[in-house]
C-alpha positions in Angstrom: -13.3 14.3 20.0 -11.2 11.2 19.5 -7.5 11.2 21.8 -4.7 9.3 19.3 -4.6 5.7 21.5 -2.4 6.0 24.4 -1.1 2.2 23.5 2.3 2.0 22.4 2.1 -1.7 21.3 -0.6 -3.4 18.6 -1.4 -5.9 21.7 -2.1 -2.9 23.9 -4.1 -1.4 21.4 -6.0 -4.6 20.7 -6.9 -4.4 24.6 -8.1 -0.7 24.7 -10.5 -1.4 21.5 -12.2 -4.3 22.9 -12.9 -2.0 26.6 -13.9 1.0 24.3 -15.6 -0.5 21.3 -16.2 -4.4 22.6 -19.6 -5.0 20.6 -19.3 -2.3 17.5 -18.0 -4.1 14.3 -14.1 -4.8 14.0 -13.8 -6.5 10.6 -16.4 -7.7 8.1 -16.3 -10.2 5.2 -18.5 -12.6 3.7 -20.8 -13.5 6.5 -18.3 -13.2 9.0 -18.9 -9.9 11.4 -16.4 -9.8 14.2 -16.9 -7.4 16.6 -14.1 -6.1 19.0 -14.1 -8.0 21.6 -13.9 -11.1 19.3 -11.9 -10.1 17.6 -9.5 -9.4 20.9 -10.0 -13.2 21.3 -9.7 -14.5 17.9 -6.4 -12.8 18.1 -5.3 -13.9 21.6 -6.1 -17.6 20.7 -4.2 -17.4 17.7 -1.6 -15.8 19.2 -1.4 -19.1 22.0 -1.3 -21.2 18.6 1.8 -19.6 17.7 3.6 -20.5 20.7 3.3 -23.5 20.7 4.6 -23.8 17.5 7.6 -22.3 19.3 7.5 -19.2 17.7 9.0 -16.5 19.6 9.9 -12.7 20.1 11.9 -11.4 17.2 10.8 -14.5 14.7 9.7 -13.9 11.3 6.4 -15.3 10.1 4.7 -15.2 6.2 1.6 -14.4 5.7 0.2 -15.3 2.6 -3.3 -14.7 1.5 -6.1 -12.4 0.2 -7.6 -9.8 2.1 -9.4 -12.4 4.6 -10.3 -12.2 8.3 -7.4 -14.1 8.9 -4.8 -12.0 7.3 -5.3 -9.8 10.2 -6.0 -11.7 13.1 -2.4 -13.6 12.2 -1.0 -10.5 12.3 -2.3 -9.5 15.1 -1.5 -12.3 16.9 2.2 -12.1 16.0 2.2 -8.5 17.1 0.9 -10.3 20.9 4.0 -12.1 21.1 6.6 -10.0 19.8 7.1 -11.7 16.3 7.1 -9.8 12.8 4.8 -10.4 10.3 6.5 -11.0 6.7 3.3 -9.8 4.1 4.4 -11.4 1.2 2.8 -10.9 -2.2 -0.1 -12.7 -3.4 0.9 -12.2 -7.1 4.7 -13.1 -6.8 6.2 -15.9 -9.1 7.6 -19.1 -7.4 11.5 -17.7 -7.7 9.8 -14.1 -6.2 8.2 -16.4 -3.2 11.4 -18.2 -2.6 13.5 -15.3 -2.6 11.2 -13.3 0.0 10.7 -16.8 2.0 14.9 -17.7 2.2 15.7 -13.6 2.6 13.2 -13.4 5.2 14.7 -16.2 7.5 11.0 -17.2 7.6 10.5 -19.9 10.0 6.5 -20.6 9.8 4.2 -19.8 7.0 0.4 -19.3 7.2 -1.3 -19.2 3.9 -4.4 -20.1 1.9 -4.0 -23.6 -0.2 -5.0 -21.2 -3.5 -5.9 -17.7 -4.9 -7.1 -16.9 -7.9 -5.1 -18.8 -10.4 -2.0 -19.7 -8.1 -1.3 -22.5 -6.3 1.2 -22.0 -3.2 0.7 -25.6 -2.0 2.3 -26.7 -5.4 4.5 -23.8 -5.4 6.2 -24.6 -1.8 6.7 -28.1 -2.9 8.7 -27.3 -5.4 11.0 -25.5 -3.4 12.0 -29.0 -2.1 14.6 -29.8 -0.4 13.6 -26.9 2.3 16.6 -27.8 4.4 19.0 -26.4 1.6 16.4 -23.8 0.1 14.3 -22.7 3.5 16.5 -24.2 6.3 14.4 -21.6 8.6 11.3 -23.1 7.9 9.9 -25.6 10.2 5.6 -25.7 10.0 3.2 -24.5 7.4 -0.1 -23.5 8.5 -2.8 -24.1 5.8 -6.1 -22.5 5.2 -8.9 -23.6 2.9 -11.4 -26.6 2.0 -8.5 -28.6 1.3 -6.1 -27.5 4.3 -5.7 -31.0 6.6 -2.5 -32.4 6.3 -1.7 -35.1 3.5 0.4 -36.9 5.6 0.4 -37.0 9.6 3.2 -34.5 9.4 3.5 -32.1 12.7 4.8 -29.7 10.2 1.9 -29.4 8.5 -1.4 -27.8 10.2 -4.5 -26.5 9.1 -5.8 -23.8 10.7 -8.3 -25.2 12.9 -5.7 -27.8 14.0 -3.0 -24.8 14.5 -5.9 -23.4 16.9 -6.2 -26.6 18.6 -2.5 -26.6 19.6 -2.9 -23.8 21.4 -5.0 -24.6 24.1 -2.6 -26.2 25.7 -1.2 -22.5 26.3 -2.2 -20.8 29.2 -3.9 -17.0 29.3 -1.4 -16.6 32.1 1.2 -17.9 30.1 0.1 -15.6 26.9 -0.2 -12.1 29.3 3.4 -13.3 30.3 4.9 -13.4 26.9 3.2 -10.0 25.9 4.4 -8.1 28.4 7.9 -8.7 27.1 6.7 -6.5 23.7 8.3 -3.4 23.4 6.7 -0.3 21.5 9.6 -0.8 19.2 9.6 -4.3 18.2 9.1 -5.0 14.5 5.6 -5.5 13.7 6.3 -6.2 9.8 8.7 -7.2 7.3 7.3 -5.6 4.0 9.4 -6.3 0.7 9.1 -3.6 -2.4 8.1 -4.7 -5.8 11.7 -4.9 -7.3 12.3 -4.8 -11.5 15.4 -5.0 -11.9 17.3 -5.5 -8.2 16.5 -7.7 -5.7 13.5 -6.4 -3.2 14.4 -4.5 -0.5 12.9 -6.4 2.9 11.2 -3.2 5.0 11.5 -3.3 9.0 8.4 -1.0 10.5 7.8 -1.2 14.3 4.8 -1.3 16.4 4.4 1.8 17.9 4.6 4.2 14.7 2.1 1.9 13.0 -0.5 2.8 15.3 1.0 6.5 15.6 1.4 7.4 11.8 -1.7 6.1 10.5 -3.5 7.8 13.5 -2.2 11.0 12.3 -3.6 9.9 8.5 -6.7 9.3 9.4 -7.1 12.5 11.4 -6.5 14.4 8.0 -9.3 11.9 6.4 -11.6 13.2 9.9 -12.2 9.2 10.3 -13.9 8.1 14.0 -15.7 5.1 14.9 -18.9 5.4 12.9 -16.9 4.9 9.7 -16.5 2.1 7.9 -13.8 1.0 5.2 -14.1 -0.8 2.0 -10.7 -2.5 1.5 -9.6 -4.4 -1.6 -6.2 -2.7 -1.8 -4.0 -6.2 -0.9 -3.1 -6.2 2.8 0.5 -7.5 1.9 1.1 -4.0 0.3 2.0 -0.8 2.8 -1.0 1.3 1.2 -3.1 -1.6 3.1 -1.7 -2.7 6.2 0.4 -0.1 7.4 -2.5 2.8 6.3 -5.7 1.5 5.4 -6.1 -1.2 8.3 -4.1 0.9 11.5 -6.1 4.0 10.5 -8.9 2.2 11.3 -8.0 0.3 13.9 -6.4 3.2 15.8 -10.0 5.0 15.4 -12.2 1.9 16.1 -13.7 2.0 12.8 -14.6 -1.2 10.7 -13.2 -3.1 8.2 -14.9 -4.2 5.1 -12.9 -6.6 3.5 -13.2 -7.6 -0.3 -10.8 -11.0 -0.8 -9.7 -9.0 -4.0 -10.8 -6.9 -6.5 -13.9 -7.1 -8.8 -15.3 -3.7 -9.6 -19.3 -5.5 -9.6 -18.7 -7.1 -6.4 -17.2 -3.9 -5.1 -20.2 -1.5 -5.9 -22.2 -4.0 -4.4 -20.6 -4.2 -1.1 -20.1 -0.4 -0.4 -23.9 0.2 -1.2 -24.6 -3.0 1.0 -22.3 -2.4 4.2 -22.4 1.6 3.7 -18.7 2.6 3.7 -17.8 5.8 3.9 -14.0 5.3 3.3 -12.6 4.1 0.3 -8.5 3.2 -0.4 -8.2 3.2 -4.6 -5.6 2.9 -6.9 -6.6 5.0 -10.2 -7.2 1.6 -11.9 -9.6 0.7 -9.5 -11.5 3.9 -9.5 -11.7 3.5 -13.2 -12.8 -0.2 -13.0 -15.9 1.2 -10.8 -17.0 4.0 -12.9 -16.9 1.6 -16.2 -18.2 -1.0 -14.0 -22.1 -1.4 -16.1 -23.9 -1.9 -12.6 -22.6 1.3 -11.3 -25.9 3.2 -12.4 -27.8 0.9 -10.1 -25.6 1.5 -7.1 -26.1 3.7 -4.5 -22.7 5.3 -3.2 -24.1 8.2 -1.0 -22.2 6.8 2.0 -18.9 7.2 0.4 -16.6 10.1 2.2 -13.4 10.5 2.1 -10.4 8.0 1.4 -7.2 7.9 0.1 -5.9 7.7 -3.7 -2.9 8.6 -5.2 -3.0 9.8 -9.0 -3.8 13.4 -10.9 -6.4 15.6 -10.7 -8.4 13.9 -13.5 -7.7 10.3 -11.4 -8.8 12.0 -7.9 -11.9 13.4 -9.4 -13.0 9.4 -10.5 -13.1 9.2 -6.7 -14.8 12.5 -6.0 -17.4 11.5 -9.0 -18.2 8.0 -7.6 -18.8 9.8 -4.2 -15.4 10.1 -2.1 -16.1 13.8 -2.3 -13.5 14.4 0.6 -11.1 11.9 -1.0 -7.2 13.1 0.4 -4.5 13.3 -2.2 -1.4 11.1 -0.3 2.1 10.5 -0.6 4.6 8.5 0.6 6.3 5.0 0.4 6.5 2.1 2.6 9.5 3.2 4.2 7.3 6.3 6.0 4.4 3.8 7.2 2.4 4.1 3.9 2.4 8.5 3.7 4.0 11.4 5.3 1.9 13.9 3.5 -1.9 13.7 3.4 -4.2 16.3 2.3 -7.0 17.3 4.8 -10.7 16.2 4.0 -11.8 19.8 4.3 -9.6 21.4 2.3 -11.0 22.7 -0.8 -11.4 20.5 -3.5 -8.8 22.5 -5.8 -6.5 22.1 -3.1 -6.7 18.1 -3.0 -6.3 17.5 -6.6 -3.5 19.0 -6.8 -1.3 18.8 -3.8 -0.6 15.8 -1.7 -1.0 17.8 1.6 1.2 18.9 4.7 3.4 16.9 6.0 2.3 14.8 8.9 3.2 15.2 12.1 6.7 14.6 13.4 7.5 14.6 9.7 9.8 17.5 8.2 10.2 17.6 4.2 12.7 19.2 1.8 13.1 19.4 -2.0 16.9 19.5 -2.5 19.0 19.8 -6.2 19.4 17.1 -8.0 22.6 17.2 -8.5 24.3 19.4 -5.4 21.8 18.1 -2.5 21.5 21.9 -2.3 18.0 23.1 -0.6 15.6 24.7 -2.9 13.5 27.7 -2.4 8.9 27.0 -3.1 8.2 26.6 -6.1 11.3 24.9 -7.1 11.1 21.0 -8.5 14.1 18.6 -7.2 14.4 15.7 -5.0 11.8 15.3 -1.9 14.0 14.4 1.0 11.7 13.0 4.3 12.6 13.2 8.2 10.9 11.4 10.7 9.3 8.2 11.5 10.8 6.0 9.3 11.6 2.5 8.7 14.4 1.5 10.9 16.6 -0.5 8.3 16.0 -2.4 5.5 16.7 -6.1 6.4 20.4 -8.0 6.0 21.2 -4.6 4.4 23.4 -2.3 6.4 24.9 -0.3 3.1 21.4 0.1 1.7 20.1 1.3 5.1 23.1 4.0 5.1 22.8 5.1 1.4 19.1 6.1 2.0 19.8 8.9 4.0 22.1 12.1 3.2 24.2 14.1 5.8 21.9 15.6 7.6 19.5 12.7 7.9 17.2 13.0 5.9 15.8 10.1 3.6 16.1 9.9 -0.2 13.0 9.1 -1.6 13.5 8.8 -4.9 10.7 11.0 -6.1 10.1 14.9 -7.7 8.7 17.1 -6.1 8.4 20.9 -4.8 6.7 22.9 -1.8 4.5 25.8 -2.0 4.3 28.7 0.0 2.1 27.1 2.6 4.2 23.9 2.9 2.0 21.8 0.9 3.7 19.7 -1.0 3.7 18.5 -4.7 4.3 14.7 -6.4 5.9 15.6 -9.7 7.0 12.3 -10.6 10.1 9.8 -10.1 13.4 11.1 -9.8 14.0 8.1 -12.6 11.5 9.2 -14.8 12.8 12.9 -15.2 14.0 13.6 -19.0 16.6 15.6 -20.3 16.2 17.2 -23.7 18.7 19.7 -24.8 20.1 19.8 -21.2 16.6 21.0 -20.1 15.3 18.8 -17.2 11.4 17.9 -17.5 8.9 16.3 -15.0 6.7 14.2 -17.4 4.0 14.4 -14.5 3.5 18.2 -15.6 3.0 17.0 -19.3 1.2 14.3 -18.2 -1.5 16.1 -16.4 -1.7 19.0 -19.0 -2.8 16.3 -21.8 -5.2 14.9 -19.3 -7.3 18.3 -19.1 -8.1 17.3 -22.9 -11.3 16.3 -23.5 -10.5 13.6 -25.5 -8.0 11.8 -23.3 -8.7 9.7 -20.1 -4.8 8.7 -19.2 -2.0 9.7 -20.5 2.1 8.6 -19.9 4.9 10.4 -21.3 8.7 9.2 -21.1 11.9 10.2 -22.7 13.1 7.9 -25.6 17.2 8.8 -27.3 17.2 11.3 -29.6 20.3 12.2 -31.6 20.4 15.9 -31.1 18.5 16.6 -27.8 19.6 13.4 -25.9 16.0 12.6 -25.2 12.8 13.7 -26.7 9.3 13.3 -24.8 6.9 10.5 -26.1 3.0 10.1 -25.1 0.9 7.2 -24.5 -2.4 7.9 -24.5 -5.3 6.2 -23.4 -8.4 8.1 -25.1 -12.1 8.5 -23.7 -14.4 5.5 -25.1 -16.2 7.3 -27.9 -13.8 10.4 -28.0 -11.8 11.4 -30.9 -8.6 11.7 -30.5 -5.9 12.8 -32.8 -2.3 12.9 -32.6 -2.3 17.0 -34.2 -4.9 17.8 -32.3 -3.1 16.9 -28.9 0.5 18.5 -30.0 -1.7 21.7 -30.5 -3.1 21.3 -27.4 0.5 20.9 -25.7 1.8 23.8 -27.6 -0.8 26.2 -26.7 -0.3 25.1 -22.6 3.6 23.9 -22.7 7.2 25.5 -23.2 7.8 24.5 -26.7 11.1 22.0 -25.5 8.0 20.1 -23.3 5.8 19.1 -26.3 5.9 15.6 -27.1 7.3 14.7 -30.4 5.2 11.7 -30.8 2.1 10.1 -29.6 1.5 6.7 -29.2 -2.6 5.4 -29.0 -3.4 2.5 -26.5 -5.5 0.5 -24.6 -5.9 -0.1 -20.9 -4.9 -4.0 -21.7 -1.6 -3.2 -23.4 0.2 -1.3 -20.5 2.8 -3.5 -17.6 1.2 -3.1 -14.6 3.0 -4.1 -10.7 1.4 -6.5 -8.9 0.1 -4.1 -7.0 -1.4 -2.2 -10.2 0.7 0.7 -11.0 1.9 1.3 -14.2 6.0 0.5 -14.7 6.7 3.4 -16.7 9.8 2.2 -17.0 8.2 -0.7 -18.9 6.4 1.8 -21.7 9.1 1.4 -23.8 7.9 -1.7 -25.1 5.0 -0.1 -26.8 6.3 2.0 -29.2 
């Protein structure tokens, strides 16, 4: 039986995989295999790169890429020398960029030239003048066909010329600067996907990366032989502070996918044999509409993680995660602090997100009094334990998070059983009021999912003149199902309290709803649609 790693930093822990796993497989992607122990000096030659670039302890460097081998051996190599990683988002828009970029006091960016349709080259030039816009920034580190330099520019590297540089750094010198790490030096600077407000900038450290995602893959019953199929975007917490340290911490392999493509992806779990899988429902849904799929086989699949209802987590279970664990949490706990366990029974991980984790504690308080709540009751979850230790240039923010007694606000709905599981009912945003009634729409949600006729459904409260608010659906029917709008208000009002029922329903497609970057649906967006 696996021991959680005794390293308290990512460099230590990069050390104690290479002696323990030197020659099983650390990451894959594409052609490239890298095994442990290369994968300890990939990282260490990187890491020499970076100082002499003159990055330091306590610096902040971007990252800006696709899921690629070099996403994680830059980050890896940051985590050698003391410096935090800055994961920015691959889908972000030039003012997005330059806000996380100037906020972030970045002072060296590595990126990819291109992805997909964006161009970061062209985007970073046109945040000209960088001494008034970026004043931190001083080198750019550039990946991709067309990565040398333009102009002889010392500023400007590509990545086999930012290698280069470092060989004129001793190991000696390297072991030096590492052993000035501490366990709780930042390892990462994540920033949330902000509407409305400005992102808040996320400071997690070193030793509860290692130590929380241990304890989330122990509820998934990962150990070395498995093997991960990763197209959740590293930049995001579900990927680098769960997916990649639960694997890591258990000496496990990577299988990277530079992004998302439901063909590609079918053809790469069959073909490496993953047993994990990290899915967002749209994802799951992508692969089981994927026209391939039938030709694929997915025996090898396990357990995972997904977030979503029942009918969402049983996509997973019906494409072969049949030990896929129901999680919650936010990037402020390291990615979860409640994970179901892979044996529990099935009924159990559909429905609850799990226990919490240890070290964590977990309340539902009133909404409006703060008051603590007996099972059973819905109100705010409020999380103790490893946490985020502030959000960045944000004092005021840091202190508002957390009520009297120290315990974070997350935001979210939700309410524990007998047992101490705990239950996701929704955003504490999305809750309507309707004739001074409060509803979760997740409970409506998931009854008009148990319809035969309906594969997703949203509800949110629009104004009403008498009742304040009234409950709408949007519903997203089954290919080739009927599905009428009398028919699903019977439905409701044979399962719901009459004062739950929506009053109207709204038909759509997959195409028409906002999504994040990161693929969740902004219900706060849905609006738009009716």
């Amino acid at each position: 039986m696996q021991q959680m790693p005794a390293s308290l930093t990512i460099s230590a822990l990069i050390d104690a995989n290479a002696l323990a796993y030197g020659e099983r497989e650390a990451v894959v992607a594409g052609d490239q295999r890298i095994r442990y122990r290369e994968l300890r000096l990939q990282v260490r030659a990187a890491a020499r790169g970076l100082i002499a670039l003159g990055v330091v302890r306590g610096d902040h460097v971007a990252i800006l890429m696709g899921n690629r081998p070099e996403w994680i051996v830059a980050f890896q190599a940051l985590q050698q020398i003391g410096a935090t990683a800055v994961g920015l988002n691959t889908w972000a828009t030039a003012r997005e960029m330059a806000y996380s970029l100037a906020h972030a006091q970045v002072s060296v960016l590595i990126a990819v030239e291109q992805f997909r349709k964006n161009d970061y080259r062209a985007m970073l030039d046109g945040m000209q003048p960088h001494a008034d816009r970026l004043p931190q920034l001083r080198a750019c580190v550039w990946l991709g066909a067309d990565a040398p330099a333009r102009a002889a520019d010392p500023a400007l590297l590509n990545w086999p010329q930012f290698l280069a540089q470092g060989d004129a750094i001793s190991e000696d010198r390297l072991d030096q600067v590492s052993g000035a790490v501490r366990a709780d030096d930042v390892a990462l600077l994540l920033y949330t996907s902000g509407s409305t407000a400005a992102p808040k900038g996320i400071l997690l450290q070193q030793r509860l990366w290692i130590e929380n995602a241990w304890n989330i893959g122990q509820r998934q019953h990962v150990d070395e032989n498995d093997r991960l199929w990763l197209a959740v975007s590293l930049f995001w917490s579900f990927g680098s502070v769960n997916a990649l340290p639960n694997i890591l911490s258990h000496g496990a392999c990577v299988v990277l996918q530079e992004h998302f493509d439901a063909h590609e992806a079918l053809e790469l779990i069959e073909r490496e044999r993953c047993s994990i899988m990290y899915a967002t429902p749209n994802m799951v849904q992508a692969l089981i509409e994927e026209p391939s799929r039938s030709l694929r086989d997915l025996s090898c699949l396990r357990s995972g993680a997904m977030i979503g209802t029942p009918e969402q987590l049983m996509g997973a279970v019906e494409l072969g995660a049949r030990e896929i664990c129901n999680v919650y949490g936010l990037s402020e706990t390291y990615g979860n602090c409640a994970v179901t366990d892979a044996s529990e029974a099935l009924a159990v991980r559909l429905q609850s997100v799990g226990r919490p984790l240890p070290g964590f504690s977990v309340r539902i308080c009133h909404l409006q009094t703060g008051a603590l709540l007996e099972a059973g009751d819905i109100g705010e979850i409020r999380v103790k334990g490893p946490l985020f230790s502030a959000y960045y240039q944000d004092a005021a923010k840091t202190q508002e998070a957390y009520d009297a007694q120290g315990f974070f606000h997350t935001g979210d709905l939700g309410m524990l059983d007998q047992a101490g599981r705990l239950y996701y009912r929704g955003r504490l945003k999305e809750m309507v009021k309707s004739g001074g009634i409060n509803i979760a729409p997740i409970e409506v949600e998931e009854t008009l999912m148990r319809h035969p006729s309906v594969r997703t459904a949203y509800v949110i409260g629009v104004p009403d003149a008498q009742l304040d608010e009234v409950l709408v659906a949007i519903i997203i029917a089954k290919e080739g199902a009927p599905c009428e709008a009398q028919e699903l208000a019977r439905f409701c009002r044979q399962e719901l309290a009459a004062y739950k029922v929506p009053v109207r329903f709204r038909f759509a497609s997959d195409a028409e709803l906002p999504l994040t970057t990161t693929g969740k649906v902004q219900k706060m967006q849905l609006h738009q649609l009716l």
